[in-house]
Backbone as a ProteinNet text record, in pm:
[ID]
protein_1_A
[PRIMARY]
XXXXXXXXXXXXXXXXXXXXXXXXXXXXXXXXXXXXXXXXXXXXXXXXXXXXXXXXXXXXXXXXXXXXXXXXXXXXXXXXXXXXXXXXXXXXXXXXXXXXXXXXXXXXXXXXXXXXXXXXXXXXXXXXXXXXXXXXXXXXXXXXXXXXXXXXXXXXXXXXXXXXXXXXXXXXXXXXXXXXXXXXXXXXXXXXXXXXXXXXXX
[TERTIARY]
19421.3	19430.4	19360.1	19357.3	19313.5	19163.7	19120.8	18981.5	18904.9	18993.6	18936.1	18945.5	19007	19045.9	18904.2	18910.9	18778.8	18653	18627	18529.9	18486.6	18618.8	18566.9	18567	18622.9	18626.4	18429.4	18362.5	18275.5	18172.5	18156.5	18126.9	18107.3	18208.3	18213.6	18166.3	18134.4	18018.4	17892.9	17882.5	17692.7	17669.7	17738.3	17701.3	17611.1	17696.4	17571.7	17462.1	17476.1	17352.3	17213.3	17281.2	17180.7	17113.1	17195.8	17136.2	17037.3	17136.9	17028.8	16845.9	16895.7	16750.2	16665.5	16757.4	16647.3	16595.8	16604.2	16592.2	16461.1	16492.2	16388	16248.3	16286.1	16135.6	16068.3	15938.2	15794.9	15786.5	15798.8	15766.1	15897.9	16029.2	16109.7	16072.9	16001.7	15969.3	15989.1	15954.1	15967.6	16134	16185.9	16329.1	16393.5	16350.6	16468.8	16362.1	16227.7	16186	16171.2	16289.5	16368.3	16427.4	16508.9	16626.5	16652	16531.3	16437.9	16492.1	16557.9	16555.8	16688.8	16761.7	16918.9	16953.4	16798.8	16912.8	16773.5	16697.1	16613.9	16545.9	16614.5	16644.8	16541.9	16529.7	16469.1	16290.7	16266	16144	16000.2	16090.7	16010.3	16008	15909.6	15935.8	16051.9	16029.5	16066.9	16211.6	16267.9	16372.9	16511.3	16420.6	16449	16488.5	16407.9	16432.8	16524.6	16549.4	16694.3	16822.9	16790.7	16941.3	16950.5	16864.8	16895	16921.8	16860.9	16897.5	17072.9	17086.4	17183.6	17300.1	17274.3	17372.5	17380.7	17315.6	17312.4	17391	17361.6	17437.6	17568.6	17643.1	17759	17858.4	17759.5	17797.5	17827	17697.1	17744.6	17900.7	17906.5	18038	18114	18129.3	18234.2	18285.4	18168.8	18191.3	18282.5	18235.3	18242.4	18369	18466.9	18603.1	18681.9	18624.7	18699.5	18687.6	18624.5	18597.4	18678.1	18676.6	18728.5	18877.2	18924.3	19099.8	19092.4	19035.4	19057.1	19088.7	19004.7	19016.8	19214.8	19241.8	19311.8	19448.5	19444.7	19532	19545	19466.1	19423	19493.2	19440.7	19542	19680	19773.2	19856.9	19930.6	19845.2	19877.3	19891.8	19839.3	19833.1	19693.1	19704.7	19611.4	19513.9	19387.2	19275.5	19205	19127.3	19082.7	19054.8	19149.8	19177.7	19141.5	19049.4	19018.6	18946.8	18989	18967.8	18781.8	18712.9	18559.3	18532.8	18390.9	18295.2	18295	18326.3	18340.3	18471.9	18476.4	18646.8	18616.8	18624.5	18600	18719.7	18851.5	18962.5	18893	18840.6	18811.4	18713.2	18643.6	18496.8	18565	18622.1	18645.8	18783.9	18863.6	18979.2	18963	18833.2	18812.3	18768.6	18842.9	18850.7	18706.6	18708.3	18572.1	18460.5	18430.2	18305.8	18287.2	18446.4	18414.9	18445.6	18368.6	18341.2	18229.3	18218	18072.2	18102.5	17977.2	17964.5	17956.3	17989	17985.7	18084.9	18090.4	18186.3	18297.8	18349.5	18453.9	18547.4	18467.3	18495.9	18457.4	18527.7	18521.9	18370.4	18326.3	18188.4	18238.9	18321.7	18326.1	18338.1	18402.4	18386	18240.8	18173.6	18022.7	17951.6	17981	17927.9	17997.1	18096.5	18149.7	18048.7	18073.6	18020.1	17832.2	17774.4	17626.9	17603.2	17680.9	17651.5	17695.2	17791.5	17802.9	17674.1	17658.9	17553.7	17400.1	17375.3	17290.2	17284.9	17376.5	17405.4	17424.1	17433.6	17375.1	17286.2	17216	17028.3	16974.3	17036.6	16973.5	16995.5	17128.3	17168.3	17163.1	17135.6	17099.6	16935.7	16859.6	16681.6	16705.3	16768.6	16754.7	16771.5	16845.9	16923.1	16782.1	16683	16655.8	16494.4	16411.3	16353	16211.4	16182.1	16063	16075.9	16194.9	16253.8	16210.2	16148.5	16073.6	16130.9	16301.8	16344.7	16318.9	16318.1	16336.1	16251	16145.9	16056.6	16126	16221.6	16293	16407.1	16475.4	16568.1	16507.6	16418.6	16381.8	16286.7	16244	16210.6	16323.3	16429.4	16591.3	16637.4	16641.1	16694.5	16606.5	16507.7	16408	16446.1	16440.5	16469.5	16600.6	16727.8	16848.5	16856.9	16807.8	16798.1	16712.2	16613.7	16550.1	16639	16636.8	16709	16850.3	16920.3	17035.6	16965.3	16875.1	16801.1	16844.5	16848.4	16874.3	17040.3	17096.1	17304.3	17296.8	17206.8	17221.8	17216.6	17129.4	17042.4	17196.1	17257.5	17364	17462	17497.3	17612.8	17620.1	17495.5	17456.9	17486.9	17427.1	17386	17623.8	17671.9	17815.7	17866.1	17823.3	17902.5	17863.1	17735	17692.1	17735.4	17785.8	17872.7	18007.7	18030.7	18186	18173.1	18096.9	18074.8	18131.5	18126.1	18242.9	18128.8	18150.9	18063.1	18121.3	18134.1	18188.9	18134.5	18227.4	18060.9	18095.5	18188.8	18142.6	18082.9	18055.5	17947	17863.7	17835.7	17664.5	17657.1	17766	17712.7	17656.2	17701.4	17686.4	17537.9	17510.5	17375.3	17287.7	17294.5	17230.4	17212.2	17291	17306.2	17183.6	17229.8	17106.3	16975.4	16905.9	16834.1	16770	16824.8	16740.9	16775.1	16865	16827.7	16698.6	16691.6	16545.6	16449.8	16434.9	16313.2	16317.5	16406.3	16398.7	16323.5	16372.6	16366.4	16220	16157.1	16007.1	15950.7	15940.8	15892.2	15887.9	16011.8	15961.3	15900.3	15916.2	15861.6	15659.9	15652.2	15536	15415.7	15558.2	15510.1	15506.2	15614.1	15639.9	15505.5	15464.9	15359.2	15207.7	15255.9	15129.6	15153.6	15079.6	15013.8	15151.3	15219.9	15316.3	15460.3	15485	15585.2	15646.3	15552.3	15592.5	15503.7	15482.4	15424.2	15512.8	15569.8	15658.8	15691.5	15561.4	15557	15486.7	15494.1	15398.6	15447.1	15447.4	15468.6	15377.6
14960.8	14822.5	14726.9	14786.5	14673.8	14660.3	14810.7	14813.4	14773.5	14746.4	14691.9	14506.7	14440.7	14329.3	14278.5	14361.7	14355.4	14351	14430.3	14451.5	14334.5	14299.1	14206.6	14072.2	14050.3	13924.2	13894.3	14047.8	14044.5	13999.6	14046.4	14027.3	13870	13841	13662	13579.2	13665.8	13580.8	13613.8	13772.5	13790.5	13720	13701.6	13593.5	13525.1	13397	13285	13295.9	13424.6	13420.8	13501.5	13536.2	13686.6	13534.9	13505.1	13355.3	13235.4	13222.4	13148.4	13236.1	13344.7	13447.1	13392.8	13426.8	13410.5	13296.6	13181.4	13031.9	13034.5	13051.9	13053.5	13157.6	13264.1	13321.9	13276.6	13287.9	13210.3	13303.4	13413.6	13450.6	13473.1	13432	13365.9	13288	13160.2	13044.9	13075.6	13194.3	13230.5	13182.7	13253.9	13281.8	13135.6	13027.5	12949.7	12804.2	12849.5	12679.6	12674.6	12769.4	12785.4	12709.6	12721.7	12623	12436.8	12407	12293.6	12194.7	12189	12048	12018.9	12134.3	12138.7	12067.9	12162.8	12112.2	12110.6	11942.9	11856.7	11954.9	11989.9	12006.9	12126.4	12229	12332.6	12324.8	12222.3	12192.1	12183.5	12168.4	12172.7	12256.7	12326.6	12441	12402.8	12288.7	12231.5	12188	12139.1	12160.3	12235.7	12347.5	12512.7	12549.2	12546.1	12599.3	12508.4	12396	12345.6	12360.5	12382.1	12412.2	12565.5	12684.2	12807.9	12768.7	12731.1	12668	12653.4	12532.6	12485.3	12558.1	12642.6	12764.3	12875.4	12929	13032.7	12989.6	12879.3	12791	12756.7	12735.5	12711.8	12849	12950.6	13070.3	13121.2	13071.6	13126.9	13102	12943.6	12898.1	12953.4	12940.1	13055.8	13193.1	13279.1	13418.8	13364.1	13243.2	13255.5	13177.3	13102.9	13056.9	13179.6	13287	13414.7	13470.4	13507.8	13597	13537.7	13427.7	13362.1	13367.7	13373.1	13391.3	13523.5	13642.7	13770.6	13765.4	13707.4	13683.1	13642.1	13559.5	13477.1	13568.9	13640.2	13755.7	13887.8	13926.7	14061.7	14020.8	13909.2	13831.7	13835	13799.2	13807.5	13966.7	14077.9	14163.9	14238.3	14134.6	14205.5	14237.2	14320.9	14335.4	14330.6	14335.1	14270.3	14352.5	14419.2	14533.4	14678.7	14725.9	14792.1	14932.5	15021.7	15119.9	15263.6	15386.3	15505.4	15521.2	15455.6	15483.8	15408.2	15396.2	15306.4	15168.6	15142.9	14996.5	14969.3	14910.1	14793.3	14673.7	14608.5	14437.5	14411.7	14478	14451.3	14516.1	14598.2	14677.9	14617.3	14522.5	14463.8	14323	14275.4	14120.5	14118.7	14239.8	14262.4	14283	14343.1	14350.3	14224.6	14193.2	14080.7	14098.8	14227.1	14220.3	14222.3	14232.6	14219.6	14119.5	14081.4	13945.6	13834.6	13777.5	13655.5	13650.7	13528.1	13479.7	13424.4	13515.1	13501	13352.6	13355.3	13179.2	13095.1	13059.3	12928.1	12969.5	13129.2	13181.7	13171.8	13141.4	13147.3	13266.1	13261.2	13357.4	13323.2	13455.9	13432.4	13377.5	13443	13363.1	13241.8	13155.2	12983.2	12926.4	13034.3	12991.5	12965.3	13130.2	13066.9	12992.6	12942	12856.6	12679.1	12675.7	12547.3	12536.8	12642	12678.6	12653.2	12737.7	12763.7	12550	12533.8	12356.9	12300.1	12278.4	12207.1	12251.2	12358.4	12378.3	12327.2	12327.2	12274.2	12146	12052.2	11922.2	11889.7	11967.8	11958	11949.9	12080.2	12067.4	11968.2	11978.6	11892	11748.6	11666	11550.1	11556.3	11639.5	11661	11628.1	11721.5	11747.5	11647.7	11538.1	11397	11312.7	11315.3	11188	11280.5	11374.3	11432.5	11393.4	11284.5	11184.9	11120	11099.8	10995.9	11077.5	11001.7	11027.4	11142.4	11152.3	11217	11394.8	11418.4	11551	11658.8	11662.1	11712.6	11797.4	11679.1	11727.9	11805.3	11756	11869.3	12020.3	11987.5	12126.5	12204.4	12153.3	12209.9	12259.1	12216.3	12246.6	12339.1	12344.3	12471.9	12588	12581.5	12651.1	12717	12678.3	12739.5	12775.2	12749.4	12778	12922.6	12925.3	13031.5	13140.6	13099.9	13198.9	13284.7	13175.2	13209.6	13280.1	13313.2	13361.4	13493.3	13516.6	13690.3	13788.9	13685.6	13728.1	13813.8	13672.2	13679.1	13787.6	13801.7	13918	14043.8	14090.2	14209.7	14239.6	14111	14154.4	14217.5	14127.4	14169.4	14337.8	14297.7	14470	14579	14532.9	14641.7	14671.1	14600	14559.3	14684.2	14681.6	14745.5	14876	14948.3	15060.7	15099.9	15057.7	15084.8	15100.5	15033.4	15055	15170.6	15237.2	15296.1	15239.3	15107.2	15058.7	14896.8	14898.9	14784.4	14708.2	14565.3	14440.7	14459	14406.1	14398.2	14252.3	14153	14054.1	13960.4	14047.3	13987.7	14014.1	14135.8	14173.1	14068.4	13992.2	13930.7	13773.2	13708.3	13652.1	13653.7	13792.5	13816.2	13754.3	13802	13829.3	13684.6	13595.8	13422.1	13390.7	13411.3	13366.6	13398	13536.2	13573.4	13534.7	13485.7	13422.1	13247.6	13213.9	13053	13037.1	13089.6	13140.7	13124.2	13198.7	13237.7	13062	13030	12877.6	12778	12811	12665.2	12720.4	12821.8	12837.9	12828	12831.3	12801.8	12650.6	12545.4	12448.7	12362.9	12438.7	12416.9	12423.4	12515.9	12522.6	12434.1	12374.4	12294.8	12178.7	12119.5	11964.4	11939.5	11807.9	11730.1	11779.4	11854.1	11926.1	11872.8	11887	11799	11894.9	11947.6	12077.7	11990.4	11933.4	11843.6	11775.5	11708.8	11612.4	11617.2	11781.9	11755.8	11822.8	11688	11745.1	11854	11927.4	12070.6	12176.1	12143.3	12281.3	12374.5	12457.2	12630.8	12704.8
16355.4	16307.2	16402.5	16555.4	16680.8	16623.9	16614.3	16599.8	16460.2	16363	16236.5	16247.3	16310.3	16349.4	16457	16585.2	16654.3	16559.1	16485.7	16444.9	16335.3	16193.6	16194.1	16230.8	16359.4	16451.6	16451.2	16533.2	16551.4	16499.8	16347.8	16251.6	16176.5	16217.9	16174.8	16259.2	16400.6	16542.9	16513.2	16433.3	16453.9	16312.4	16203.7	16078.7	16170.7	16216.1	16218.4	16320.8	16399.6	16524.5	16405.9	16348.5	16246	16137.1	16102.1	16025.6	16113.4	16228.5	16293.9	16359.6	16366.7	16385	16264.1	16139.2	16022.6	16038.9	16060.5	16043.8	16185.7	16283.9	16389.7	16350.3	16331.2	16285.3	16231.3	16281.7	16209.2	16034.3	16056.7	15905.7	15810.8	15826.2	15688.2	15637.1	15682.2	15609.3	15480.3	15371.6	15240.5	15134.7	15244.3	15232	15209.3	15299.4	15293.8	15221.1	15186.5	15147.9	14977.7	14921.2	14753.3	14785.5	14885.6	14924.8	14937.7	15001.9	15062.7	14960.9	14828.9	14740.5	14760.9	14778.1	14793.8	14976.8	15029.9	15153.2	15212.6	15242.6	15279.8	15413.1	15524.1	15634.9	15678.7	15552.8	15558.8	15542.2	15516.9	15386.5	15558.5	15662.7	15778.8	15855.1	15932.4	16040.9	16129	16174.1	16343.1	16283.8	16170.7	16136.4	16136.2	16038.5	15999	16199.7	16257.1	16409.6	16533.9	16435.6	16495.6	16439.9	16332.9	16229.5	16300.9	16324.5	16357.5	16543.2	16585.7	16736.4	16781.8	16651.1	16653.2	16629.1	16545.7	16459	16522.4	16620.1	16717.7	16824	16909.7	17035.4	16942.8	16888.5	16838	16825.9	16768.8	16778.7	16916.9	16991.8	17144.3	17228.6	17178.7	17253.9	17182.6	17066.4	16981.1	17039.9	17069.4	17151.7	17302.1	17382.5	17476.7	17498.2	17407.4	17415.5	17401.4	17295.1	17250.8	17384.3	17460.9	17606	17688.9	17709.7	17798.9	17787.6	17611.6	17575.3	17606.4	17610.5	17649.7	17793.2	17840.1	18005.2	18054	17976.7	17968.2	17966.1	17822.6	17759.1	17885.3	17930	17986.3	18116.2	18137.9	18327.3	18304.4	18151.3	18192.4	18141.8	18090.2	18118.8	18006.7	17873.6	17733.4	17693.2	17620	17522.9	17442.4	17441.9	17264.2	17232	17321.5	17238.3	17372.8	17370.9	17485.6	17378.1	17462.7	17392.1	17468	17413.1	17509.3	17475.4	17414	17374.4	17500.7	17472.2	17566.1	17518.7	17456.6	17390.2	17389.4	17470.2	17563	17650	17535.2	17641.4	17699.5	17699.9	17808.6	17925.2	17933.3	18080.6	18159.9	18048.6	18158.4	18183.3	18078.1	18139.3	18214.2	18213.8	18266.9	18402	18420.9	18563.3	18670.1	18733.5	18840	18946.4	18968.4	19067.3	18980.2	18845.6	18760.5	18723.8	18631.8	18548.5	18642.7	18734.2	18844.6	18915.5	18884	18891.3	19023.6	19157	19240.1	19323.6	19416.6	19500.1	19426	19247.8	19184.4	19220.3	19178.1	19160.3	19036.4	18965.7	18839.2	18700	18610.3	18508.5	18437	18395.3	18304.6	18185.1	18109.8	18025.6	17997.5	18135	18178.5	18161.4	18249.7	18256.8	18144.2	18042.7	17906.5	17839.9	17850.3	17751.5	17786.5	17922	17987.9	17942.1	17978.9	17970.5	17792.3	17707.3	17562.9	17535.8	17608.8	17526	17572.5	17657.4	17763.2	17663	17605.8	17514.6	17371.9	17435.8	17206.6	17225	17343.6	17314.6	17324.3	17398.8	17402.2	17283.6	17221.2	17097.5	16955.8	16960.7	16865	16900.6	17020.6	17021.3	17015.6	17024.5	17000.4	16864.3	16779.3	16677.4	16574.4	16642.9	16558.3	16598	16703.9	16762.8	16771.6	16749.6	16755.8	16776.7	16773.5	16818.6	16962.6	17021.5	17150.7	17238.6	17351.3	17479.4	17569.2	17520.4	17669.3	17535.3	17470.1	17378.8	17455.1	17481.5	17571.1	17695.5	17731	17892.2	17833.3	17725.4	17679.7	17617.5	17575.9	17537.1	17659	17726.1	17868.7	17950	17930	18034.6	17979.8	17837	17746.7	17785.5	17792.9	17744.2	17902.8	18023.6	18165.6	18180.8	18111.5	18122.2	18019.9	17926.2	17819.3	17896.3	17927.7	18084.9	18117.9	18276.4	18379.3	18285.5	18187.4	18130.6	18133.7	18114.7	18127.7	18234.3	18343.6	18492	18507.7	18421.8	18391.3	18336.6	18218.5	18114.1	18166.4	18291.3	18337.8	18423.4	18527.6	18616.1	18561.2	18406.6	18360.2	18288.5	18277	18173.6	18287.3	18402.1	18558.2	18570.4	18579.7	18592.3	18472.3	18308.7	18241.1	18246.7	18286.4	18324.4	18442.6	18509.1	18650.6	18599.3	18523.4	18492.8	18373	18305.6	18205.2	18059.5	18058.5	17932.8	17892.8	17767.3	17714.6	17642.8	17701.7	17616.1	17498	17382	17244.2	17268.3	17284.8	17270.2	17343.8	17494.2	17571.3	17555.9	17490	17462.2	17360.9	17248.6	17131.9	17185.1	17272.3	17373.6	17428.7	17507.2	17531.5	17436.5	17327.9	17182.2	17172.5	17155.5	17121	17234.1	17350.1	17462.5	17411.4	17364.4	17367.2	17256.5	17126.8	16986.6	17038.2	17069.5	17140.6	17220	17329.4	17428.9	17320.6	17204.2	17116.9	17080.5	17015	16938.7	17025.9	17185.5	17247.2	17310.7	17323.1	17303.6	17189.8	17097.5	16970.5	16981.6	17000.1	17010.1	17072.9	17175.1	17285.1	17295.2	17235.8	17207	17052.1	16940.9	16880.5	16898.7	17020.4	17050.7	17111.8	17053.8	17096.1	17013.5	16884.6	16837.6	16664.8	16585.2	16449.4	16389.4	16374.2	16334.9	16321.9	16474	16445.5	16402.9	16350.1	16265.8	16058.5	16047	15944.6	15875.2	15738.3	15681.1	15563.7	15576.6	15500.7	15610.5	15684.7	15801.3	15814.7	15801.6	15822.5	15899.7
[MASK]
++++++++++++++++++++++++++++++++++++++++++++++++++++++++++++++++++++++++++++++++++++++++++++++++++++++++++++++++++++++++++++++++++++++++++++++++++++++++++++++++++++++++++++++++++++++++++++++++++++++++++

């Protein structure tokens, strides 16, 4: 029952990161500009790649309040998905010498919870104001924080292969970092170009 519950917990986190993927790729455009009369939002590239931006980073903090209540649960000595396979996120975030982030002294899952918000206002205030002078610097900050998360990703991965046991919902986590990264280069690479602001460009 633990493991049908986990699974589809999981399931209802990779929805919107698997949706926000679709929305950031350069070649869906197909898929979602049927959509475009119903819902305005889509009818633009640079749009389409903030609504998936946006919908991935929401997802992230999502994973990363859930990690963080495991953290939470596991300290005081219960339960969430404790399991004899290789896949047991009680054993990786349960562990005190893995799950802490060196020098703060704090829990990863804190980090992503703090890191995944701090992104999703980048984006979602770009995304409201998407012409204003400072957008540039937010999507340049994302774009080095979604980075530099490669680095988090490689330690934490190096951490569950040492322990022989694999979070899934930090890898889902990973996963959020790693299609955000794609978004905030993509726009990164159309801001300030004829694309931006053209309201059928693909």
């Amino acid at each position: 029952m633990l493991e049908v519950s986990t699974t589809l917990l999981l399931a209802a986190y990779a929805l919107p990161v698997v949706l926000g993927l679709a929305l950031i790729l350069p070649w869906t455009s197909p898929l979602f500009l049927g959509m475009s009369e119903k819902l305005p939002f889509l009818k633009t590239r640079r749009d389409r790649i903030f609504a998936g931006l946006n919908l991935t980073l929401l997802a992230g903090l999502a994973i990363s309040v859930q990690t963080q209540w495991i953290h939470a649960k596991v300290s005081e000595g219960a339960n969430f998905c404790a399991s004899n396979t290789i896949f047991s996120c009680d054993d990786v975030i349960g562990n005190a010498k893995y799950n802490t982030m060196p020098v703060l002294d704090v829990s990863w899952g804190m980090v992503g919870m703090c890191t995944f918000a701090f992104l999703l206002f980048l984006s979602y205030a770009s995304s409201k104001e998407p012409n204003a002078t400072w957008v540039k610097t937010c999507i340049d900050l994302g774009t080095l924080m979604t980075f530099g998360g490669l680095g988090v990703i490689g330690l934490l991965v190096s951490y569950e292969i040492e322990m022989e046991k694999i979070c899934q919902f930090c890898t889902m986590a990973h996963i959020a970092n790693i299609v955000a990264l794609g978004g905030f280069i993509q726009l990164r690479m159309m801001h300030g170009e004829k694309a931006w602001n053209d309201l059928y460009k693909d």
